[in-house]
N, C-alpha and C positions, 0 to 999 in steps of 0.2 A: 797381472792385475789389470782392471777395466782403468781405461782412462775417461774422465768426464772433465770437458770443456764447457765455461758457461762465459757467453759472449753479452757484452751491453753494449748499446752506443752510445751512453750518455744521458739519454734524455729522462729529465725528471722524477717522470713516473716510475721508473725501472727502481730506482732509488727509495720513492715512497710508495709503493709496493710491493718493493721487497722481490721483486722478478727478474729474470735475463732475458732480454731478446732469443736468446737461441741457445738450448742445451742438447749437446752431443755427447752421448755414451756408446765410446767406441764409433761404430758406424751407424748407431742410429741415433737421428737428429729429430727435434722438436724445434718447432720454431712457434712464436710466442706470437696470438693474436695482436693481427698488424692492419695497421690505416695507410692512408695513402697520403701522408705527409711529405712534402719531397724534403730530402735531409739539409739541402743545399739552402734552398728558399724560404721554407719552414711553415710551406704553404699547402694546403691540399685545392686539387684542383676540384672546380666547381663541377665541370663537366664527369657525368659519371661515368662513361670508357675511361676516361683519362684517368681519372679518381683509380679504377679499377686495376688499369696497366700501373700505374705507380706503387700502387700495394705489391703488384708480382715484381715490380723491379727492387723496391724497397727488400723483399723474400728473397728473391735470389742475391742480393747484397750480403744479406744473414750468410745466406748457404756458404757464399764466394768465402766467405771468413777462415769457414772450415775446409777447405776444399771438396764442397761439393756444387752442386749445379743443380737448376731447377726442373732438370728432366732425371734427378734425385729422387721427386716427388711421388710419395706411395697413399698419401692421402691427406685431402683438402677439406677443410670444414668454412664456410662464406655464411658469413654472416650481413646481411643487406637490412639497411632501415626501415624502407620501406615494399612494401608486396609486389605494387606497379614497377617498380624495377627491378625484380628479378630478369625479365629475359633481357634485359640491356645489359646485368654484370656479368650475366650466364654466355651474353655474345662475344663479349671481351675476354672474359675467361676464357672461353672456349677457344678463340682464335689464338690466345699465348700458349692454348696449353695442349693444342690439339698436336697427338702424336706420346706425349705423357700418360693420358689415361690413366691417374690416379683416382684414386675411389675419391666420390665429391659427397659431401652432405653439405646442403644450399639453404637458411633458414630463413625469418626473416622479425629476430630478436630485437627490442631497441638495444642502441649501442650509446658508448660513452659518452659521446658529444651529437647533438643533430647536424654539424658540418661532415663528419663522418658517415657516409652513405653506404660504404661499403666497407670490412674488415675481413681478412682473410689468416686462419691460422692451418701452418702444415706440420706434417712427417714428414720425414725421410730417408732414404736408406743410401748412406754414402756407397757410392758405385751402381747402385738399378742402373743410371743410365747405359751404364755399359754390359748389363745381365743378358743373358739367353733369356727372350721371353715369347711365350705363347700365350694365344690368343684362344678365348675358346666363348664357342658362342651358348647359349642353354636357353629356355625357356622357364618363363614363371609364370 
């Protein structure tokens, strides 16, 4: 029989709309578009690197639940508020995540709140980081 895990942390919303932070069937993991609130503080940072790396830490928090990790990661969807900052959350991303190389789709949607600059939702596949993987290059 599949097992399905559905993780919350608490906070409000999860509640009034009826959602989990993060659902795992078997070994593959959803994780539920996330901000870059820090849990502790309850603050999201102004600066948007910073903004950015607290959403991938906040994500690998999720993962750490289930025993996975964030080089888990088989595909990222970034959602940015505003256009001018795509290559500043695309820098920060790219420096936590380089070595991952999951598939990215980078938008740039309004989102929930305007202190919110940047939201990040994944997949996952418990154990990729530990998979045999090849690289293969192609042209388009």
């Amino acid at each position: 029989m599949t097992d399905v895990v559905k993780v919350k942390t608490g906070n409000k919303f999860e509640e009034h709309g009826s959602y989990s932070r993060l659902v795992a069937v078997d070994n593959l993991i959803f994780v539920s578009n996330t901000a870059g609130r820090n849990p502790r503080t309850k603050l999201i940072p102004e600066d948007l690197t910073e903004q950015t790396l607290q959403v991938l830490s906040n994500i690998e928090t999720a993962l750490a639940s289930v025993d996975a990790v964030l080089a888990d990661v088989v595909a990222a969807r970034v959602f940015v508020q505003f256009p001018e900052h795509v290559e500043t959350v695309m820098t920060a991303y790219g420096e936590r995540m380089r070595g991952i190389n999951p598939t990215l789709t980078m938008t740039c949607p309004p989102l929930g709140s305007s202190e919110y600059k940047v939201e990040i939702e994944v997949t996952a596949y418990r154990g990729a980081s530990k998979a045999n993987v090849r690289e293969l290059q192609i042209t388009l």
